[in-house]
LUMRO-34358 format. One record per residue: residue number from 1; x, z, y of N, C-alpha, C in turn. Coordinates in pm, 1 decimal. Atoms other than C-alpha are relative to their C-alpha. Layout:
% residues N
R   baro        n_u        n_w        n_v       ca_u       ca_w       ca_v        c_u        c_w        c_v
R    NUM          X          Z          Y          X          Z          Y          X          Z          Y
...
END
This chain:
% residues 166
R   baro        n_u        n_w        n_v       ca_u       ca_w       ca_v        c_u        c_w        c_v
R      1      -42.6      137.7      -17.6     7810.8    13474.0    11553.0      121.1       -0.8       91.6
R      2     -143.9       35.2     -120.6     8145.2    13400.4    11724.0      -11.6     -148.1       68.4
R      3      -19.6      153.9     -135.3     8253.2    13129.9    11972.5       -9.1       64.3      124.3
R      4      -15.6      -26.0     -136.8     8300.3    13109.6    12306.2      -90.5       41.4       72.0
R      5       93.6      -28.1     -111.0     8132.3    13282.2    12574.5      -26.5      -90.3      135.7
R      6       -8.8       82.7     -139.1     8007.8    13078.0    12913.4      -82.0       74.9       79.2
R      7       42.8      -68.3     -135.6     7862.7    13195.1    13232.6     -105.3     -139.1       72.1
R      8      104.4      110.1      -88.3     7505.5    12999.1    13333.4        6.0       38.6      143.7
R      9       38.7       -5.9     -112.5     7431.4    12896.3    13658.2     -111.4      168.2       42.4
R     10       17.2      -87.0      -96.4     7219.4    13192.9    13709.1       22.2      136.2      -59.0
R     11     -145.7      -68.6       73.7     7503.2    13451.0    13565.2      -27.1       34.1     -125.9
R     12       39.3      -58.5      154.9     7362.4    13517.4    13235.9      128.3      -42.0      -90.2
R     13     -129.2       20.8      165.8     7617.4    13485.2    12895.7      -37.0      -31.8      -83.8
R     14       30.7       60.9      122.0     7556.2    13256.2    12632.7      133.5       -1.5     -100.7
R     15      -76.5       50.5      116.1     7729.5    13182.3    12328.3       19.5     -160.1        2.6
R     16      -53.3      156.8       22.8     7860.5    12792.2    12352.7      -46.3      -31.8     -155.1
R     17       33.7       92.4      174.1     7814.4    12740.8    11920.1     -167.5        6.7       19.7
R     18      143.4        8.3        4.4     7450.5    12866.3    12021.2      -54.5      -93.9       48.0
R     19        8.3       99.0     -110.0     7414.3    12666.1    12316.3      -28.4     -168.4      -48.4
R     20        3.1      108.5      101.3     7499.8    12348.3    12090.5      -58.1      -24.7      -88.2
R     21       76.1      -36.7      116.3     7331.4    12453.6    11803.9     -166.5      -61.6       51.5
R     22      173.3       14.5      -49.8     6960.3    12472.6    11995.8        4.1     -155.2       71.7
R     23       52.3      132.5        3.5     7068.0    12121.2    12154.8      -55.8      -61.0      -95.7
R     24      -11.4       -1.7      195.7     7099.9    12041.5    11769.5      -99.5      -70.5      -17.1
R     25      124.2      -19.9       18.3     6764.7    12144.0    11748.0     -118.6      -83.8       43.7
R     26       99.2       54.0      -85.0     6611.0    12004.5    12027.8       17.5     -200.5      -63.4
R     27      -26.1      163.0       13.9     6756.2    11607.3    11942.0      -82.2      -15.4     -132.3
R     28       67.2       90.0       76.9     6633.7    11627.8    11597.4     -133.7       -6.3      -54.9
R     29      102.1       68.0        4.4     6385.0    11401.3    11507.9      -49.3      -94.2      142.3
R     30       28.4      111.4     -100.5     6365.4    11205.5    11849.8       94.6     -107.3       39.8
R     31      -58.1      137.6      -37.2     6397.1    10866.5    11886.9       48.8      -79.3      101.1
R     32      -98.2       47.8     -102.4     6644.3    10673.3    12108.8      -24.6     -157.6      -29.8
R     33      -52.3       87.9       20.0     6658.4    10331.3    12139.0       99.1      -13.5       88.3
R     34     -117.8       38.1      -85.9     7016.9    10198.3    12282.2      -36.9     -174.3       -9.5
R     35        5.1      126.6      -38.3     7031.2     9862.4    12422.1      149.9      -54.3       61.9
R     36     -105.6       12.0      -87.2     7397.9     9734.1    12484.6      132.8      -42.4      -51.0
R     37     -160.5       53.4       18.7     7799.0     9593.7    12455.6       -1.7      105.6     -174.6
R     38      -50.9      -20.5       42.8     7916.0     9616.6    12129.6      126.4      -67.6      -76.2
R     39      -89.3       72.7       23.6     8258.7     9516.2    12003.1       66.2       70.4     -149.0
R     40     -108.6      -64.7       92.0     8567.6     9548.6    11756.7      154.8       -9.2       53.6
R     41      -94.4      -19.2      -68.1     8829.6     9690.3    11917.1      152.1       45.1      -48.1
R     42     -171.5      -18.4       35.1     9254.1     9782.1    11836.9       17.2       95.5      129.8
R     43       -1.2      -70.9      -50.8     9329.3    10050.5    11967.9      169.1       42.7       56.3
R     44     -116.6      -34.6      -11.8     9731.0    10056.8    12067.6       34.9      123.0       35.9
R     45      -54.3     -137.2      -73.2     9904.1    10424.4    12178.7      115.9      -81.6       23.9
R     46     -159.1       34.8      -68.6    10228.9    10377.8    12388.3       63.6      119.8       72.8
R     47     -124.9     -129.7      -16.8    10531.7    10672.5    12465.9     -120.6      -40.2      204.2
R     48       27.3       29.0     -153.1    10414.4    10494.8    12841.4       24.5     -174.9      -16.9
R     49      -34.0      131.2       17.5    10332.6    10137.6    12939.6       96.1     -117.8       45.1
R     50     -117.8       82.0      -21.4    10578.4     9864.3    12952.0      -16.1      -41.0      166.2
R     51      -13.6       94.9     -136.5    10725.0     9713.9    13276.8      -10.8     -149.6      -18.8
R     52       57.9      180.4      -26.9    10615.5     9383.0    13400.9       92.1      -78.1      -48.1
R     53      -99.2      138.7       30.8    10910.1     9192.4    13222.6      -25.2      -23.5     -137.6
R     54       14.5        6.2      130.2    10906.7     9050.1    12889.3      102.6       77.3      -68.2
R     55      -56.9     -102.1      139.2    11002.5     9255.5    12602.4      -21.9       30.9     -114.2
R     56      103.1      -23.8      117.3    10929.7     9373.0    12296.5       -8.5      184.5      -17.5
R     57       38.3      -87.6       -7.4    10754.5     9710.9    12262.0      -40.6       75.8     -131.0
R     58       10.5      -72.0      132.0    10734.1     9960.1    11954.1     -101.8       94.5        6.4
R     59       75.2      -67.0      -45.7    10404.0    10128.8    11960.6      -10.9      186.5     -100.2
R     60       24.1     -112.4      123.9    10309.2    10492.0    11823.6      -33.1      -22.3     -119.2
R     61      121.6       25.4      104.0    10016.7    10436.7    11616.5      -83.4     -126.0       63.1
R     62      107.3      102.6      -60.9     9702.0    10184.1    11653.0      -89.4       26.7     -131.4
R     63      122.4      -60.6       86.6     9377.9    10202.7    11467.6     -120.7      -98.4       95.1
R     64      103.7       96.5      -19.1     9067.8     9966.2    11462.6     -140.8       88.0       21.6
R     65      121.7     -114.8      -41.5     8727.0    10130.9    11632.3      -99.6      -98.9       47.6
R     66      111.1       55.1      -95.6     8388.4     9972.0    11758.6       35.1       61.4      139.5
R     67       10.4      -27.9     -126.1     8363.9     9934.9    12123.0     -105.7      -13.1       64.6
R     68      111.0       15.4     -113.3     8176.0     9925.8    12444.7     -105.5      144.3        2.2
R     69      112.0     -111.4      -60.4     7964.8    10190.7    12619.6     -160.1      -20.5     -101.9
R     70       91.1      -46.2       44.9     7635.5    10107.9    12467.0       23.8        3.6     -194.6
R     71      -41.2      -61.8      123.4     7792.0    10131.7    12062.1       49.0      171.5       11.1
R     72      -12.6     -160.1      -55.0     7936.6    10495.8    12211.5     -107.0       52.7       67.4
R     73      156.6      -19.4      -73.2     7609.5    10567.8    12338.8      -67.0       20.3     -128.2
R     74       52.3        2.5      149.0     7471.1    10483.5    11997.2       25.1      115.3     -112.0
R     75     -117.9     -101.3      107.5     7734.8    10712.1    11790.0      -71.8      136.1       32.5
R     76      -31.5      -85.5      -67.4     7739.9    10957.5    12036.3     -131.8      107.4      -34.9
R     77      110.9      -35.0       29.6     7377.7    11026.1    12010.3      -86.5       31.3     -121.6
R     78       60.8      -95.5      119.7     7358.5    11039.2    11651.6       52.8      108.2      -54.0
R     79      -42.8     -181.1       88.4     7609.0    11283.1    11579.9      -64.7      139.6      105.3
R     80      107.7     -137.3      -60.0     7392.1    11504.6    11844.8     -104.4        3.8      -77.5
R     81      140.4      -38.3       62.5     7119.6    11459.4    11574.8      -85.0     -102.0       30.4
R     82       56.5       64.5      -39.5     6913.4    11201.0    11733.5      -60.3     -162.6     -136.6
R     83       12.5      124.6       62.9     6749.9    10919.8    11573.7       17.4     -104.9      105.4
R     84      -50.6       94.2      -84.5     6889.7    10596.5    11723.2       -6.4     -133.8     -107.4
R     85      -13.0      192.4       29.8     6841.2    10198.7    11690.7       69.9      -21.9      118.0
R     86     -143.8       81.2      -81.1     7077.8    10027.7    11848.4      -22.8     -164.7      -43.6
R     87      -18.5      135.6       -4.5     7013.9     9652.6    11950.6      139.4      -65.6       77.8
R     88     -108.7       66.3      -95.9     7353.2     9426.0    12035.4        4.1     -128.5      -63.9
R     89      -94.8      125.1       -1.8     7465.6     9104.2    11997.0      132.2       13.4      -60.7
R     90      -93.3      -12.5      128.0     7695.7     9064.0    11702.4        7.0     -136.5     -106.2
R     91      -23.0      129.3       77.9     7867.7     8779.8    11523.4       21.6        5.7     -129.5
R     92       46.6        7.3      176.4     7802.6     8644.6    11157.3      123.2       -2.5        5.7
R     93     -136.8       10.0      -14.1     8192.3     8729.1    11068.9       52.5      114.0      -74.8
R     94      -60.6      -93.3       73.1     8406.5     8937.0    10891.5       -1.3      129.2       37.0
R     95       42.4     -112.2     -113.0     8442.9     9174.8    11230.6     -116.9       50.3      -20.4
R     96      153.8      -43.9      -22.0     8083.2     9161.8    11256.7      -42.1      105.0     -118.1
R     97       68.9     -102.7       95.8     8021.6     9305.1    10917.4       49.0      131.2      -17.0
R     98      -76.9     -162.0       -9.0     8286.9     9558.9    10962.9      -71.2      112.6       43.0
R     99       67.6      -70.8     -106.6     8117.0     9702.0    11279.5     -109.5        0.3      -49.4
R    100      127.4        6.8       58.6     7765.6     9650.4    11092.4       22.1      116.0     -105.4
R    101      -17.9     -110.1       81.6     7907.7     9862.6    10808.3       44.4      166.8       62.8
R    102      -25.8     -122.4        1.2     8036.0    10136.3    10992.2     -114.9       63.3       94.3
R    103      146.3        2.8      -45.5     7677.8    10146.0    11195.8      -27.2       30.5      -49.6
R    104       62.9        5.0      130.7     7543.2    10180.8    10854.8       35.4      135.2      -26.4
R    105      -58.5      -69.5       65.9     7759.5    10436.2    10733.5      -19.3      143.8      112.1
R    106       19.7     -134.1      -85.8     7690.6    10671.2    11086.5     -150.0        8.8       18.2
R    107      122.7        9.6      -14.0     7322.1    10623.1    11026.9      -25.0      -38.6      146.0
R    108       32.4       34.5     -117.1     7255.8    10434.4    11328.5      -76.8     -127.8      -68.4
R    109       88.3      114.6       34.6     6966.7    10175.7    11259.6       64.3      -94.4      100.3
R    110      -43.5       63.8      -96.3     7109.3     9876.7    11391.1      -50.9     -135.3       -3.3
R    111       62.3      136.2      -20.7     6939.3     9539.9    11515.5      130.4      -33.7       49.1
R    112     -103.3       96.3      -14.6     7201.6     9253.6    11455.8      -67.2     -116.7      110.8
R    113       13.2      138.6      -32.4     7135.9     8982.3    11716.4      112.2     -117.8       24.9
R    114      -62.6      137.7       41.2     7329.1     8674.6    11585.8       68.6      -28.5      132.9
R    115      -98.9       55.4     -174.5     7612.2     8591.7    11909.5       56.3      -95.7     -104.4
R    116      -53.8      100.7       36.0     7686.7     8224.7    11803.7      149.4       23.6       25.7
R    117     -176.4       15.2      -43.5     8051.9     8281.9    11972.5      102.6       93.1      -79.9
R    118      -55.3      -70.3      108.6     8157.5     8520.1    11701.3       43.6      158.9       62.6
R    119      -11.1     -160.9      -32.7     8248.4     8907.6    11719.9       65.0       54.1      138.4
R    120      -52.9      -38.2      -89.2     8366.7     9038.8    12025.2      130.0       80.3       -8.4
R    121      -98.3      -43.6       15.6     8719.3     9174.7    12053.9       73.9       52.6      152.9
R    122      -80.9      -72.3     -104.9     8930.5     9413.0    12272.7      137.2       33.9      -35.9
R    123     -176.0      -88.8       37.2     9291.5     9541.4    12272.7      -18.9      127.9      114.4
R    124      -47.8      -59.1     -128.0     9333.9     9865.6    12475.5      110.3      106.4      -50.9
R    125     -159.5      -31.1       10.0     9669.1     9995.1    12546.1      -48.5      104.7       73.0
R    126       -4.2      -90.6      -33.8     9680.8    10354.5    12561.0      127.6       88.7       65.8
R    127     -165.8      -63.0       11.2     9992.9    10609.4    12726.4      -83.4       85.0      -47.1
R    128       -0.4     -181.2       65.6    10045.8    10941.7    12652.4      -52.2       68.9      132.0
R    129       55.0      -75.8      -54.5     9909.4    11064.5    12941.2     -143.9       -9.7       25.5
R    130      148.9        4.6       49.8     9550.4    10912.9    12866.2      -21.0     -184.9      105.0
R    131       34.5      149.6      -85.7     9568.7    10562.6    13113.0      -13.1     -101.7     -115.8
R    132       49.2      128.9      114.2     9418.6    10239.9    12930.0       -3.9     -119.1       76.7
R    133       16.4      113.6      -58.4     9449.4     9894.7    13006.1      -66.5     -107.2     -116.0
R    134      115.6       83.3      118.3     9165.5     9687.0    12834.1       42.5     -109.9      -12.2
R    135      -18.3      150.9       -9.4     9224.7     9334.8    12707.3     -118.7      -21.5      -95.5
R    136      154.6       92.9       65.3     8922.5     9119.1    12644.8       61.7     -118.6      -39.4
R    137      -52.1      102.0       51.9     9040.8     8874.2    12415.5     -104.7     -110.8      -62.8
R    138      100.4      101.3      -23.3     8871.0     8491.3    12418.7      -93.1       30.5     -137.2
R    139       80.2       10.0      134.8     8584.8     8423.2    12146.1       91.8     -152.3      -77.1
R    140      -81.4      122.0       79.6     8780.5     8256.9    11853.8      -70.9     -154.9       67.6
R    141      -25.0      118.6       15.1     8750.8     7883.3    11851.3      -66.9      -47.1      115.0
R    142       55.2       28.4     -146.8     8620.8     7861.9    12248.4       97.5       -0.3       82.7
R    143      -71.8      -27.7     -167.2     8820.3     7761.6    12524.2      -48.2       79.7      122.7
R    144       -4.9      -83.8     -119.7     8884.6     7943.0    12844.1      -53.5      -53.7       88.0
R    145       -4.5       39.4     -156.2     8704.1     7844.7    13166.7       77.8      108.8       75.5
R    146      -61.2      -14.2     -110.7     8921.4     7824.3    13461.7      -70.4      -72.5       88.3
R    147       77.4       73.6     -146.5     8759.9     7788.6    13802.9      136.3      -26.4       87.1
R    148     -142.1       34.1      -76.3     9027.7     7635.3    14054.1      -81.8      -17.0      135.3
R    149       80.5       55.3     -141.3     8925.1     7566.6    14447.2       79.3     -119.4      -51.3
R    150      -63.1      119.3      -78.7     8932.0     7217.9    14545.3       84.7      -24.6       89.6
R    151      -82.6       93.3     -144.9     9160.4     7049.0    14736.0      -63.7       35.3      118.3
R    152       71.3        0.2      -84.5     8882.6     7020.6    15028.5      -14.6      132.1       39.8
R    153       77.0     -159.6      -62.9     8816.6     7392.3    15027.3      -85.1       12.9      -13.6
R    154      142.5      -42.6       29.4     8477.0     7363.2    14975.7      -55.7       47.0     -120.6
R    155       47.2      -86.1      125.5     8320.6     7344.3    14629.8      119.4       -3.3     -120.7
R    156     -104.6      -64.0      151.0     8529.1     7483.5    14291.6      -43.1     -169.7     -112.2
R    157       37.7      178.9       73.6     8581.3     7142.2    14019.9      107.8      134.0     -113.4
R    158      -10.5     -101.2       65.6     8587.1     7348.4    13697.2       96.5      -46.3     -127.2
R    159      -39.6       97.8       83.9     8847.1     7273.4    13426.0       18.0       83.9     -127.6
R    160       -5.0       -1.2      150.4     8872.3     7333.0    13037.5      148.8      -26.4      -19.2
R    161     -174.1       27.9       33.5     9205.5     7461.9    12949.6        1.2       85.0     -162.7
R    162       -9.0       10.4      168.3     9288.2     7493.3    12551.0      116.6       99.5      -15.4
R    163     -131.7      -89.5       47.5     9548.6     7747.8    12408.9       23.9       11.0     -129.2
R    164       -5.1        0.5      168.8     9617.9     7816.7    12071.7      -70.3       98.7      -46.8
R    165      132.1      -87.7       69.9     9325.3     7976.0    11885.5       58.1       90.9     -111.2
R    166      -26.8      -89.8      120.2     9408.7     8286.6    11686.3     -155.1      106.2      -26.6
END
């Protein structure tokens, strides 16, 4: 068998493809449930990210991916072999079925729970040297709360500000 050699904690020499292999082993057939964030995310690359002025910016590539830690949690765990359900919060929606289909398609059993506010969405802007800056973008057809202080200083008087819904 080839592959890499490693050095255990107590100096012995394994084989790394083995090493992986007997995880392999060990995951399948046990069950996982995940509980957690899942989204549909855009994935931008950038040479490096823009300066704070307006501009317009020409990106590498970009590419559409599920997000959030507990959907990568989910994945992650079945391509180790694992059997995995995966409960999130997920909107009846075009998104939604996307991310439902490609759930489907990585064998991940997945409990849909219905999020009235529709699919969740991210932008993150990647450089080339691996830095990301996430954007959580609103739930379609919901305005933004903005908290403001009062005048007085004391308590916050909360206001409903509108933008243009895309």
């Amino acid at each position: 068998m080839s592959g890499r050699t490693q050095r255990t904690e107590e100096g012995r020499t394994t084989n790394a493809l083995a090493s992986a292999s007997h995880r392999t082993r060990i995951s399948r057939g046990m069950r996982v449930l995940v509980l957690g964030g899942l989204s549909f995310d855009t994935v931008v690359y950038l040479e490096e990210f823009p300066r704070p002025a307006a501009r317009t910016v020409s990106a590498d590539r970009f590419h559409h991916t599920i997000g959030e830690t507990g959907a990568g949690m989910a994945l992650n765990l079945r391509k180790l072999g694992f059997d995995v359900t995966f409960e999130a919060q997920l909107g009846a929606d075009a998104l939604g079925d996307r991310v439902a289909a490609r759930l489907e398609d990585e064998r991940v059993h997945f409990i849909r729970e219905p999020d009235p506010r529709g699919t969740r969405r991210h932008v993150n802007l990647m450089d080339r040297p691996g830095g990301r800056i996430s954007i959580i973008l609103p739930h379609p057809g919901r305005p933004r709360t903005y908290v403001r202080p009062s005048s007085r200083g004391g308590s916050t008087a909360e206001q409903r500000v509108r933008g243009t819904e895309h």
